[in-house]
C-alpha positions, 0 to 999 in steps of 0.5 A: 898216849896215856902209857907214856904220861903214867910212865912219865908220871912214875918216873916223877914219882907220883903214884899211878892210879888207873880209876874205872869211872865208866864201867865195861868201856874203861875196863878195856882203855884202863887194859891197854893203858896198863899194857902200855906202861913199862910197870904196873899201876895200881887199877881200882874198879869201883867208884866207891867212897874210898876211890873219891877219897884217894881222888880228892887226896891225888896231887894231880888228876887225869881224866878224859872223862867229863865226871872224873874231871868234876870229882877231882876239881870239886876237890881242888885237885889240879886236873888235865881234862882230856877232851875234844867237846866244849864242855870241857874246856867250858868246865875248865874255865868255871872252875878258874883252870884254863891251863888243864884243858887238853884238847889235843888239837896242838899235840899230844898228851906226852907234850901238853903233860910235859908242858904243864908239869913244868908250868903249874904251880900246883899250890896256886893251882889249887887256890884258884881251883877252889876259889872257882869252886866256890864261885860256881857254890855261889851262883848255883845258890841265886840261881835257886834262890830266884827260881824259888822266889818265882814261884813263890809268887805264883 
């Protein structure tokens, strides 16, 4: 599932990156997804601050993985969130990009990147990306500010 779309992603020109967010268990997905393409991605092992840097610059990010996801959007990157659970759909929506959440209840990955690819305006994407960003900023902060204001008044 995720061969097919990096090979349909080199095809388009992007540059793959197979990025290892969650140790031991993506190194063996990361393996079968590289076995998979009819060409070679790029695989980097360490989540360090050069792999956040290239994650912020990426065009676009695919992820199944929760963290993955909220680097990439925290970023403004555009995103498809692979995911079956609530939190992702629920991330999606925060961050104002309904569009990339793939549940895969409707198809496959292959369909639902096909789909988007042709529908997303990546700039406009971006905007709302940051604009939901700066939203979540902003409750954040009252949140914090009310809960120091109760207990000041403890």
């Amino acid at each position: 599932m995720f061969s097919e779309v990096a090979d349909t992603c080199s095809v388009l020109g992007y540059k793959v990156i197979l990025l290892n967010h969650g140790g031991a268990s993506d190194e063996q997905l990361i393996k079968e997804i590289s076995d998979g393409c009819f060409f070679s991605p790029e695989t980097i092992i360490d989540m360090d601050a050069a792999a956040r840097t290239m994650l912020s610059d990426a065009r676009l990010v695919i992820s199944g993985r929760y963290h993955g996801c909220v680097n990439a959007l925290s970023s403004g990157v555009p995103t498809i969130a692979v995911g079956h659970a609530h939190k992702y759909e629920t991330l999606m929506h925060d961050f104002n990009f309904d569009e990339g959440y793939c549940s895969l209840e409707e198809g496959t990955l292959s369909d639902f990147f096909n789909n988007f690819i042709q529908k997303v305006d990546f700039q406009k994407a971006q905007s709302d990306i940051l604009t939901g960003r700066q939203e979540i900023l902003n409750r954040t902060s009252s949140m914090w500010q009310t809960v120091m204001e109760e207990l000041a008044a403890c």
